[in-house]
NUPA-649473 format. One record per residue (C-alpha): residue in one letter; x, y, z. Coordinates in pm, whole numbers, always signed. Each point is the difference from the previous one (the first is absolute). Layout:
BEGIN
+----+--------+--------+--------+
! aa !     px !     py !     pz !
+----+--------+--------+--------+
!  A !      X !      Y !      Z !
...
+----+--------+--------+--------+
! end
This chain:
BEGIN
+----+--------+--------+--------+
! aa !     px !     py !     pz !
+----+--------+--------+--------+
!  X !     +0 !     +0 !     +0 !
!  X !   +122 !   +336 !    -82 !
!  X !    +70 !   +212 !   +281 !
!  X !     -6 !   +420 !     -3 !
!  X !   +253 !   +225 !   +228 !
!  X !     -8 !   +348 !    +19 !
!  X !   +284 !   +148 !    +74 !
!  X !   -116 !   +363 !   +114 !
!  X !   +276 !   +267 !    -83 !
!  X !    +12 !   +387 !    +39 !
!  X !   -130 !   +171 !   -274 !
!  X !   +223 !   +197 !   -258 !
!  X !   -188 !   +242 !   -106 !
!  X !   +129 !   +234 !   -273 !
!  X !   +100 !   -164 !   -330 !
!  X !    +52 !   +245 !   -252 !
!  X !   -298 !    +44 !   -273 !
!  X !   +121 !   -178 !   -307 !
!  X !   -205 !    +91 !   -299 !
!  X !   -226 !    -72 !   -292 !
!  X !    +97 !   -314 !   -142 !
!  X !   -183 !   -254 !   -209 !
!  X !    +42 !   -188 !   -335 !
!  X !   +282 !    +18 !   -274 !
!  X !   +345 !   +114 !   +140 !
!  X !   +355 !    +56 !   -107 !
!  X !   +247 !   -226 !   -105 !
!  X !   +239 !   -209 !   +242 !
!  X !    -94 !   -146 !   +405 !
!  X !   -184 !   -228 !    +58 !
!  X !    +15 !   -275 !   +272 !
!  X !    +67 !   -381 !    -85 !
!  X !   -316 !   -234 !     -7 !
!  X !    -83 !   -285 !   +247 !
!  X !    -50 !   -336 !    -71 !
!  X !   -362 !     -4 !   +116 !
!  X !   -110 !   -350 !   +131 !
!  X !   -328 !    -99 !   +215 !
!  X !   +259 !   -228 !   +166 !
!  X !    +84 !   +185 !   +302 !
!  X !    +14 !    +41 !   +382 !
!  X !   +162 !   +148 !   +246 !
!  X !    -13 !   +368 !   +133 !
!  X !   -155 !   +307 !   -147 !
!  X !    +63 !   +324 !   +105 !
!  X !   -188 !   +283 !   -101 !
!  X !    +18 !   +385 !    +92 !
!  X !   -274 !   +217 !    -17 !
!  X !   -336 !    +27 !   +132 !
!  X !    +57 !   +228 !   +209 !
!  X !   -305 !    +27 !   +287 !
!  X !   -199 !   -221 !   -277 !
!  X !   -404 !    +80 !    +25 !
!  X !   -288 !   -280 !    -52 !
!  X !    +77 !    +42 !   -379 !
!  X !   +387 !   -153 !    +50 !
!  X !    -52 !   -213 !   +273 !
!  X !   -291 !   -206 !   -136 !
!  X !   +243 !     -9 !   -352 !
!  X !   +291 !   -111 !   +170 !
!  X !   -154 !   -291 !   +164 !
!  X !    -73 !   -100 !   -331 !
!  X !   +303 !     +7 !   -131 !
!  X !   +158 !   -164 !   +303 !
!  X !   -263 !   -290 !    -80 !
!  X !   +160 !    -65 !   -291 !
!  X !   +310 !    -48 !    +74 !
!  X !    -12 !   -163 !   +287 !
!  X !   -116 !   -283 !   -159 !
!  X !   +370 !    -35 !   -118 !
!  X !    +81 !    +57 !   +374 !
!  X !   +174 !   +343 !    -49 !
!  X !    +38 !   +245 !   +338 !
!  X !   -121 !   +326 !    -99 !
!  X !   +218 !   +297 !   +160 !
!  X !   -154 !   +361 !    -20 !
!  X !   +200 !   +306 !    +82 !
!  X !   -251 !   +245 !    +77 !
!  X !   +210 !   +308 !    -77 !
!  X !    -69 !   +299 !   -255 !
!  X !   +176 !    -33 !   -298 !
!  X !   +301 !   +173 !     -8 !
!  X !   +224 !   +100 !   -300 !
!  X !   +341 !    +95 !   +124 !
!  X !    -70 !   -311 !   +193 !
!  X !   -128 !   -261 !   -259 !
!  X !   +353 !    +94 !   -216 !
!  X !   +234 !    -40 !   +239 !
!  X !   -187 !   -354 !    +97 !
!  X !    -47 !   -104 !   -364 !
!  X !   +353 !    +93 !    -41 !
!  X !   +177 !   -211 !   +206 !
!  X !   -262 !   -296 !     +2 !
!  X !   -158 !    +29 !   +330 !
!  X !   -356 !    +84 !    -91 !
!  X !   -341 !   -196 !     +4 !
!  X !   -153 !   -183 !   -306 !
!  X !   -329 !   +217 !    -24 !
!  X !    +55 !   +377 !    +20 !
!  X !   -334 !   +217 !    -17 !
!  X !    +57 !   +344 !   -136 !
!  X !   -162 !   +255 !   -216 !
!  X !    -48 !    -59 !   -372 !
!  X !   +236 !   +316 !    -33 !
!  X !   +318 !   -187 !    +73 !
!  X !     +2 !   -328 !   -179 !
!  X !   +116 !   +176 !   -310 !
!  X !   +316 !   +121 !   +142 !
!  X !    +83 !   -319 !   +233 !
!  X !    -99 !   -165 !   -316 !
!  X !   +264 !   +117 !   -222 !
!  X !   +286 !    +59 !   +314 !
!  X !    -67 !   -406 !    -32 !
!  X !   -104 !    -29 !   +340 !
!  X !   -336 !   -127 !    -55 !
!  X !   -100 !   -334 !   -223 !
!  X !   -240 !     -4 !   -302 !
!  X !   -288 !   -247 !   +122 !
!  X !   -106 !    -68 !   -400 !
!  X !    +81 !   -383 !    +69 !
!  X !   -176 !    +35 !   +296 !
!  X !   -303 !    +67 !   -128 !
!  X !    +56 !   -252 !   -272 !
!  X !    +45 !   -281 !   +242 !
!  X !   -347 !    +73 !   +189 !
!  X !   -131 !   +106 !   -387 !
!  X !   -105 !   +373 !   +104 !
!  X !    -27 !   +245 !   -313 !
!  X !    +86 !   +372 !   +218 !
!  X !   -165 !   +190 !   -251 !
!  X !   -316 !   -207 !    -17 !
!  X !    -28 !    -14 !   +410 !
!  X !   +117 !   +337 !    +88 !
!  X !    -87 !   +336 !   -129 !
!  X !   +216 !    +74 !   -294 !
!  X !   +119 !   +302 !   +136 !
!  X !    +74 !   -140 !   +341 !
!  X !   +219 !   -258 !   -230 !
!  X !   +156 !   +259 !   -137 !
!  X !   +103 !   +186 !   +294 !
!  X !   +276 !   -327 !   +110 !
!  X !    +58 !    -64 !   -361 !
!  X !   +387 !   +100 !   -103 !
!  X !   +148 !   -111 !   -327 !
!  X !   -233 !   -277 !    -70 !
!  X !    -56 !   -189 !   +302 !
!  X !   -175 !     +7 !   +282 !
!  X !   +152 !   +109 !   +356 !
!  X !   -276 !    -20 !   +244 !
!  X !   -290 !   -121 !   +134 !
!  X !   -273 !   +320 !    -19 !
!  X !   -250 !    +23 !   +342 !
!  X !   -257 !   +279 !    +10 !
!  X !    -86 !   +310 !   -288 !
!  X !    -64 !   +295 !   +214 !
!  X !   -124 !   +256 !   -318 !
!  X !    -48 !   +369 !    +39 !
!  X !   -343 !   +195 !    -80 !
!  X !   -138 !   +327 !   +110 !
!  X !   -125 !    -68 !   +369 !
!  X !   -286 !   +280 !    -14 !
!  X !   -164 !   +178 !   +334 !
!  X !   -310 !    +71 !   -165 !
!  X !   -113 !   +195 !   +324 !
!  X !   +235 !   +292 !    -75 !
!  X !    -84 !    -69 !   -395 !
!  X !   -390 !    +30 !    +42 !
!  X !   +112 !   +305 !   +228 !
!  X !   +248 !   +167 !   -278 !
!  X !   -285 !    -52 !   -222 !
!  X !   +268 !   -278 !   -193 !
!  X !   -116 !   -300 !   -228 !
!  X !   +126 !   -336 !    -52 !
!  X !    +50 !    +92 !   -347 !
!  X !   +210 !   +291 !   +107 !
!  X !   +230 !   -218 !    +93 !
!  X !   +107 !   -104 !   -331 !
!  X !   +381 !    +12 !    +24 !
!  X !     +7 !    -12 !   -472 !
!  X !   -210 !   +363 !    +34 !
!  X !   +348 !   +191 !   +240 !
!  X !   -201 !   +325 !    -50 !
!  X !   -328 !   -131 !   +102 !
!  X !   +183 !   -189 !   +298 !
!  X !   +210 !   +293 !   +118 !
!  X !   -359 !   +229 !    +76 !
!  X !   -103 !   -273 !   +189 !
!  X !   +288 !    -50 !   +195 !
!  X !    -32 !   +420 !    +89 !
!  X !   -297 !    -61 !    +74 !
!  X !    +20 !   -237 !   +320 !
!  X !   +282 !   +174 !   +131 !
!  X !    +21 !   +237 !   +281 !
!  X !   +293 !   +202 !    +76 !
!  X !    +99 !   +180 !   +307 !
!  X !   +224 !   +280 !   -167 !
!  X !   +264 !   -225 !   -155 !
!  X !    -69 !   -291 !   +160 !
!  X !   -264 !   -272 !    -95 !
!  X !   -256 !    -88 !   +270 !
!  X !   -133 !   -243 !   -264 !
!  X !   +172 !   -149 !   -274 !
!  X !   -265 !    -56 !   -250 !
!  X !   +257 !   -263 !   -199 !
!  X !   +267 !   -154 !   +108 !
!  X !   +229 !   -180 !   -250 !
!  X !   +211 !   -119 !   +218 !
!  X !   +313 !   +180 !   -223 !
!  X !   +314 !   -121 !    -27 !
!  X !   -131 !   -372 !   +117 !
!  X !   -221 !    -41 !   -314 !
!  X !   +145 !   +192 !   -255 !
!  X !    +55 !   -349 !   -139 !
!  X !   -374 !    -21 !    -15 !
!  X !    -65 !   +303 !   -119 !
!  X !   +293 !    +64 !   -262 !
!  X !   -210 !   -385 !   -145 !
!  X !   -331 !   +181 !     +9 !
!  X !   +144 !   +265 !   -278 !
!  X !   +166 !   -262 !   -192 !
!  X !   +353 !    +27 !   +117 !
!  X !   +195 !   -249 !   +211 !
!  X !   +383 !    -17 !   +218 !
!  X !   +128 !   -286 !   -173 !
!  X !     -2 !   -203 !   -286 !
!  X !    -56 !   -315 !   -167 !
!  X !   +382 !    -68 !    +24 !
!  X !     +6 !   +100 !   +336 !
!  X !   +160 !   +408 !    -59 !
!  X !   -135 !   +260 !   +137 !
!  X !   -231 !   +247 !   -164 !
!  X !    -50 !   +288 !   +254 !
!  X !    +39 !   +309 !   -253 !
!  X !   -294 !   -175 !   -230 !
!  X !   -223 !   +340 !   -102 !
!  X !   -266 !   -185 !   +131 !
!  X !   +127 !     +1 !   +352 !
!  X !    +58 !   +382 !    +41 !
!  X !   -385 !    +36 !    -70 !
!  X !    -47 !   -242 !   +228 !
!  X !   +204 !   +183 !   +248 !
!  X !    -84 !   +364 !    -90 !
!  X !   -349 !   -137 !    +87 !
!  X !    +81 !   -119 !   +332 !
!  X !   +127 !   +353 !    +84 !
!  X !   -316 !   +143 !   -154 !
!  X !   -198 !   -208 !   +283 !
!  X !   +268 !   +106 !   +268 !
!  X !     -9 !   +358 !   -110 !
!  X !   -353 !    +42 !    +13 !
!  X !    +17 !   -165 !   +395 !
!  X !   +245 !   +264 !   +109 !
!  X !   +308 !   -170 !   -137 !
!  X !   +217 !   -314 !    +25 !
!  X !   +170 !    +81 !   +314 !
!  X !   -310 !    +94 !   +204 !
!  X !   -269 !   -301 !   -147 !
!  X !   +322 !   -215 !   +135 !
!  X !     -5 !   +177 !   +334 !
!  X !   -367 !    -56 !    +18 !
!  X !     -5 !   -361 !   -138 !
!  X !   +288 !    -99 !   +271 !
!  X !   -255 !    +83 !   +283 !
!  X !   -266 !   -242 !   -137 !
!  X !    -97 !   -226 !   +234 !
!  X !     +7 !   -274 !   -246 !
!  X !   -137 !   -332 !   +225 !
!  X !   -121 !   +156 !   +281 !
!  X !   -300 !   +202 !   +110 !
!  X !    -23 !   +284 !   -174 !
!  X !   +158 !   -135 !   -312 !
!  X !    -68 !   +249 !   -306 !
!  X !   -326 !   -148 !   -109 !
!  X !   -170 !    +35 !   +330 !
!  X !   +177 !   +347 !    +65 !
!  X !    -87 !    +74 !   -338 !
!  X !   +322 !   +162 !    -76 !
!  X !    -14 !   -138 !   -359 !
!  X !   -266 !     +1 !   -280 !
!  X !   +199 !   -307 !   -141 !
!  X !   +316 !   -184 !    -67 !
!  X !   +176 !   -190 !   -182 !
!  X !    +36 !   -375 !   +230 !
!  X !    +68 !   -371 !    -61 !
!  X !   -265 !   -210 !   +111 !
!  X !    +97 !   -101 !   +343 !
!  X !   -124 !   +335 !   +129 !
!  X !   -294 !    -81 !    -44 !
!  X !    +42 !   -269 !   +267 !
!  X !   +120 !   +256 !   +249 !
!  X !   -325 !   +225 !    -60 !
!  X !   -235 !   -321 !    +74 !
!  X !    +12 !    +73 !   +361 !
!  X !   -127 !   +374 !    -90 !
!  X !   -202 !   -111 !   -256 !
!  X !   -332 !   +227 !   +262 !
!  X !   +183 !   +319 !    +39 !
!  X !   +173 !    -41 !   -397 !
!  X !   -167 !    +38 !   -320 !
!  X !   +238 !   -149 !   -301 !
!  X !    -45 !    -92 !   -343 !
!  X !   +230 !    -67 !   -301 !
!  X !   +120 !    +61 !   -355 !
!  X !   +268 !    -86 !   -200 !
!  X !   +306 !   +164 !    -87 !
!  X !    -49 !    +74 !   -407 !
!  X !   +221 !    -12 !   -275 !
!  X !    +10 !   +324 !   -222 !
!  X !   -205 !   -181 !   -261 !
!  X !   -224 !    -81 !   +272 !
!  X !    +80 !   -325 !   +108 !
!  X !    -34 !   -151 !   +352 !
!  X !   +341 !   -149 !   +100 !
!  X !   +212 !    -76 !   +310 !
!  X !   +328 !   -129 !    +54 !
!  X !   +159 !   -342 !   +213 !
!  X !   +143 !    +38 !   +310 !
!  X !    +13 !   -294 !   +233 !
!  X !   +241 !   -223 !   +215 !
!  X !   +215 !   -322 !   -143 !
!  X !   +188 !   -306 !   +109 !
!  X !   +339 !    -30 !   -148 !
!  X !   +227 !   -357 !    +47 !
!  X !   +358 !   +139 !    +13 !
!  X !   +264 !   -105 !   -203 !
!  X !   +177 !   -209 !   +305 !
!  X !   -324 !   -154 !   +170 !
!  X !    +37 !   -306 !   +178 !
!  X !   -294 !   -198 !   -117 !
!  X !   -150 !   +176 !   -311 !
!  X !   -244 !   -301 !    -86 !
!  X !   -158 !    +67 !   +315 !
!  X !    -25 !   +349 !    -30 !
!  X !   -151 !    -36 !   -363 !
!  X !   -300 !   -273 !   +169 !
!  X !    -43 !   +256 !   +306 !
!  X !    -33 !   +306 !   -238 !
!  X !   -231 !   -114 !   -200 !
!  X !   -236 !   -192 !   +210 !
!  X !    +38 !   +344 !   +244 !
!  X !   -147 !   +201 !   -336 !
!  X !   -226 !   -285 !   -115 !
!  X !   -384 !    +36 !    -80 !
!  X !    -14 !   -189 !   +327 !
!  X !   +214 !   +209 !   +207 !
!  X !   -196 !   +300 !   -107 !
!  X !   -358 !   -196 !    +58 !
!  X !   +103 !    -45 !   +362 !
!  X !   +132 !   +390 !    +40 !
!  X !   -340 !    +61 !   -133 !
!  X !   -178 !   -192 !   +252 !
!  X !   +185 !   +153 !   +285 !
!  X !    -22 !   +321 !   -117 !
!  X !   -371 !    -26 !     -5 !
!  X !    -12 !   -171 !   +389 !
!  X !   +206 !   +352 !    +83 !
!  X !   -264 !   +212 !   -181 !
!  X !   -318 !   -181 !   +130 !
!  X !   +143 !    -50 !   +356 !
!  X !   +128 !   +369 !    +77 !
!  X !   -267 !   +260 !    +22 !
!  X !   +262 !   +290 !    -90 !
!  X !    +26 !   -125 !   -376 !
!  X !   -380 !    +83 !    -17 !
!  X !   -102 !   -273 !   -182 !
!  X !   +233 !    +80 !   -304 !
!  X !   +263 !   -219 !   -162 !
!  X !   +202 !   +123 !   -275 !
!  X !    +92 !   -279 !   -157 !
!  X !   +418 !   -114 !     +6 !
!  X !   +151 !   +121 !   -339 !
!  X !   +298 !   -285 !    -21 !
!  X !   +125 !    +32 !   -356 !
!  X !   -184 !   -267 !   -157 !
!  X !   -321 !   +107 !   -176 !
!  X !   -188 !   -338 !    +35 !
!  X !    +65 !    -20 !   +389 !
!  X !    -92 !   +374 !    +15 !
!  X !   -344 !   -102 !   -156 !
!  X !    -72 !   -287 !   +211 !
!  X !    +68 !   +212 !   +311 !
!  X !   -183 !   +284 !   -117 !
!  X !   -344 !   -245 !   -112 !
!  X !    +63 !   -171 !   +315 !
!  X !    +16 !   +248 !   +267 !
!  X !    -28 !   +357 !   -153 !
!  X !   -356 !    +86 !    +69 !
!  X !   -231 !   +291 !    +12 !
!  X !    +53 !   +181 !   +319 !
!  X !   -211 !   +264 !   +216 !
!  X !   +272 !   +281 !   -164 !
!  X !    -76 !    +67 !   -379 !
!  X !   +321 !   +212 !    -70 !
!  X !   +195 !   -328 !   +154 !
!  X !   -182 !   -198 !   -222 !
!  X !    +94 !   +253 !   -316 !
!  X !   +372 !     +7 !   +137 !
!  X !    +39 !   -348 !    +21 !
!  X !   -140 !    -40 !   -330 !
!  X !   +217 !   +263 !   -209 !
!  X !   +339 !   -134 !   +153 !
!  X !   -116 !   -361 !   -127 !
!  X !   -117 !   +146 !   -340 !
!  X !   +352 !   +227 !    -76 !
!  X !   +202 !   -335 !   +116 !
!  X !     -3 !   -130 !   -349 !
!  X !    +99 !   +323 !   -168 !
!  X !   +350 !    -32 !   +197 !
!  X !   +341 !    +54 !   -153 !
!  X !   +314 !    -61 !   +105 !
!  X !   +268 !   +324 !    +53 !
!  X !   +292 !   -186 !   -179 !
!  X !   +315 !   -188 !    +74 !
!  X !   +325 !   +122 !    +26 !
!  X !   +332 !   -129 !   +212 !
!  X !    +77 !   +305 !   +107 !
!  X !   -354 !    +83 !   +116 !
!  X !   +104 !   +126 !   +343 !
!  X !   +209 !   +249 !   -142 !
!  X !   -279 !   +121 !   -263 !
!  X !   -246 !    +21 !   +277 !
!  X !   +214 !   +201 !   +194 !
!  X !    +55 !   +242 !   -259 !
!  X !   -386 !    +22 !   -106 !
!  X !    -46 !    +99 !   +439 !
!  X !   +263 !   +280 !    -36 !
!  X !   -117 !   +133 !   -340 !
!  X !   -378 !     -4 !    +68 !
!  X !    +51 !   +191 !   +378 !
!  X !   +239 !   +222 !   -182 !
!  X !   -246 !    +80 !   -282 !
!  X !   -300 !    +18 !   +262 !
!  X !   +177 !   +279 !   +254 !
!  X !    +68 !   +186 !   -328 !
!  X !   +366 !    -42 !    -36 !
!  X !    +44 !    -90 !   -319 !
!  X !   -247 !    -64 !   -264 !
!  X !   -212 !   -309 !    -34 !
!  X !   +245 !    -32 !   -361 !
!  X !   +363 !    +60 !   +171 !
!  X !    -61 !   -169 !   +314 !
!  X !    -99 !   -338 !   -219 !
!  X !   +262 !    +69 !   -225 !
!  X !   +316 !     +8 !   +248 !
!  X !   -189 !   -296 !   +151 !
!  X !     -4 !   -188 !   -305 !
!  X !   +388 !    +43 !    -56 !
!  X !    +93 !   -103 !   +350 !
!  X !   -242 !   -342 !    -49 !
!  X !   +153 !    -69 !   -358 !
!  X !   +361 !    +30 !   +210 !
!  X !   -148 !   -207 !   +230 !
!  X !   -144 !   -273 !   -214 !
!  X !   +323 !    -14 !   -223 !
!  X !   +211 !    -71 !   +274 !
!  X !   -222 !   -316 !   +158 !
!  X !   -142 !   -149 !   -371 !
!  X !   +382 !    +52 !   -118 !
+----+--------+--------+--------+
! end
C-alpha cells in the first residue's frame, strides 16, 4: 500500500515573476527524455501544494491511489515554489521528481535543460495534450516542439463589473465595449469620482503594467513571437499602451490610481466591490470566489475583454507540473501527474468543491465552478454543480468567465521570457507616469529584450 508523508517546510515566498511564455520557442535547450515505463516503485517526492484546499487534496488522493498500487511512498514538500531555489536544486541534482510552478517558467527551465519533455509520457498512457487540454493552455508549456508540463487550472481575465456604481453613473453593459476606446473612455469618466487629484473611485481599473500583455492582444499586438523573440515596439502595442494612459489620465494619473489601488482591501471586508471604490475591473476568475462571501452587500456582473474587431477573447494563465531533468523516478511522476489532472481527479475536486459550497453558509449558496484547463472536465463540473443561485449577477459572472474560456490565447514563448517581461514592467510604468512616450519607452525595451534573447537562444 502506498503510503503519503508530508514533510511541512517554511515557506519561501518571493520567486521572481517569470513571464509570458507558451508555444514555439528558439532554437537550442532542451532537457533529455525519460524512459517512461508503468514498471515502477519506490518513492515519489513532490513539491508544491502549498496549504492545498478541497480542490488539491481530494486530487491528490487520487493520484496517490494510483500509484500506490505499484507500492510507491508519496513525499510532498509543502513549500512555495521558489526560483532562485528550484536552480540551484536542479543544478546540482538534489531536487524532487514533481515540481509545481506557474505556466510562466517552464519555457525557460525548459530550454536551460533543467526540465524533461513528457511527449513519451503521454504516449505511454496514450493522452493527445491538445485534444485533453485547452489548446492554449498547451501552448503555454510548449517550447520547440514538445511538451514540458503538465497544465492544472485556466484562470482567464474578463471585465468584473460593479453594476451598482454603473446603474449609478448612468453606465451600460454595452459601454463597456473595450473595440469602441472612445465610447469606453466616457464611461470610464463617468463612474469616477475624484477628490482634487486623487480618485475616490476608480471607475476602471486595468490593472496596468500587469496586463498590458492582455491588453497590447486585445489591439492586435503581442511581446513575443512565434520563434520565441520579442516584439515589444510592435505599432500595435503603443496604442495599446497610449490607451492604458488614456484610462490612467482620465483617473488622475498613473501614479495616484496606483496609490489608490494599493489601499484596496482586496480579500477582506471592505474589498472594492463592497466599498464601491470601482465601477469595474479587469480580474481572472478566481475573484469571483473571494466576492461569494459578499455576494448580499456586492452587486457584480461581467463582460468580456474585446478585440478591436470586436471579438470576445482572454488569455491562459494557470499553474504546471514540470519533471526535472535529474528526477529520481520519472515513470512515477508521469502516472502521478496524470492521474492527479485526470477527468477523475477533477470529478472528485468537483464533488468536494460542491460539499464546501453546500455546507458553508458564507458561500451563499453559490459555486463557481473549478476552471482546471481541460474544457471537457470544466463542462462536467459546471452541468454538475453550477446552478442557478439566489444572486443573478453571480449567476451572469459565472456564466461570462465560462463563455470567454474558449476564446483564450496564449501570450507566446520565448527562453528569455523573464527578461522580456521585465522589460515590458519597466517600459509600460515608464510610459504610464509619463516619462517617455508609449513609442520610446517600448522601443528601448524592445532593444534590451532582443540583447537579451540573443544572448540565451545563442
Amino acid at each position: 500500500m502506498k503510503k503519503t508523508k508530508q514533510m511541512l517546510l517554511a515557506a519561501t515566498a518571493g520567486a521572481a515573476l517569470f513571464t509570458l511564455t507558451a508555444c514555439g520557442g528558439g532554437g537550442g535547450g532542451g532537457g533529455a527524455a525519460a524512459d517512461f515505463s508503468k514498471d515502477y516503485s519506490g518513492t515519489l517526492s513532490v513539491w508544491g501544494f502549498e496549504n492545498a484546499d478541497e480542490v488539491g487534496t481530494s486530487r491528490i488522493d487520487v493520484a496517490d491511489k494510483t500509484v500506490g498500487e505499484n507500492d510507491v511512498t508519496v513525499e510532498l514538500e509543502g513549500a512555495a515554489f521558489d526560483a532562485q531555489k528550484f536552480t540551484t536544486r536542479a543544478a546540482s541534482g538534489n531536487i524532487p521528481d514533481v515540481v509545481q510552478m506557474d505556466r510562466k517558467f517552464v519555457t525557460t527551465y525548459a530550454a536551460q535543460g533543467l526540465v524533461m519533455p513528457l511527449d513519451k509520457c503521454f504516449a505511454l498512457y496514450d493522452l493527445d495534450p491538445q485534444e485533453y487540454w485547452y489548446p492554449q493552455v498547451v501552448d503555454d508549456v510548449t517550447y520547440d516542439g514538445s511538451v514540458y508540463a503538465v497544465p492544472q487550472f485556466y484562470q482567464p481575465p474578463a471585465i468584473l463589473l460593479n453594476t451598482r456604481v454603473m446603474d449609478e453613473a448612468g453606465v451600460t453593459v454595452e459601454d463597456m465595449d473595450t473595440s469602441n476606446p472612445e465610447a469606453f473612455l466616457e464611461a470610464v469618466k463617468k463612474m469616477t469620482v475624484m477628490d482634487g487629484q486623487n480618485p475616490v473611485r476608480m471607475g476602471f481599473d486595468p490593472q496596468g503594467p500587469q496586463k498590458a500583455g492582455l491588453w497590447m492582444l486585445s489591439f492586435g499586438g503581442g511581446t513575443i513571437d512565434g520563434d520565441g523573440k520579442p516584439t515589444l515596439d510592435d505599432e500595435n502595442n503603443v496604442k495599446a499602451i497610449e490607451f492604458l494612459k488614456e484610462i490612467y489620465d482620465a483617473q488622475g494619473g498613473y501614479a495616484n490610481a496606483k496609490s489608490f489601488v494599493d489601499s484596496f482591501d482586496v480579500f477582506g471586508d471592505n474589498n472594492s466591490y463592497v466599498a464601491d471604490q470601482v465601477g469595474a475591473a479587469v480580474f481572472d476568475q478566481w475573484y469571483v470566489n473571494v466576492l461569494t462571501s459578499y455576494a448580499e452587500q456586492v452587486e457584480i456582473g461581467a463582460t468580456p475583454v474585446m478585440t478591436q474587431d470586436g471579438q470576445p477573447f482572454t488569455v491562459a494563465s494557470g499553474s504546471s507540473f514540470v519533471i526535472p531533468t535529474s528526477a529520481k523516478n520519472p515513470s512515477a511522476a508521469c502516472a502521478w501527474l496524470l492521474s492527479l489532472t485526470s477527468a477523475e481527479a477533477w470529478q472528485a475536486a468537483g464533488e468536494a468543491r460542491n460539499e464546501t459550497t453546500i455546507n458553508d453558509p458564507g458561500r451563499h449558496g453559490i459555486n463557481a465552478g473549478l476552471f482546471t484547463g481541460s474544457p471537457e472536465s470544466d463542462q462536467a463540473i459546471r452541468e454538475a454543480y453550477v446552478k442557478p443561485s439566489d444572486f443573478p449577477g453571480f449567476d451572469q459572472t459565472i456564466a461570462a468567465y465560462y463563455d470567454v474560456a474558449a476564446s483564450g490565447q496564449s501570450f507566446g514563448s520565448s527562453p528569455a521570457g523573464q527578461q522580456i517581461e521585465s522589460e515590458l514592467q519597466n517600459a509600460v510604468t515608464s510610459a504610464l507616469l509619463g516619462e517617455k512616450s508609449a513609442a520610446d519607452a517600448l522601443k528601448d525595451a524592445q532593444a534590451a529584450a532582443q540583447r537579451a534573447y540573443d544572448q540565451v537562444a545563442g
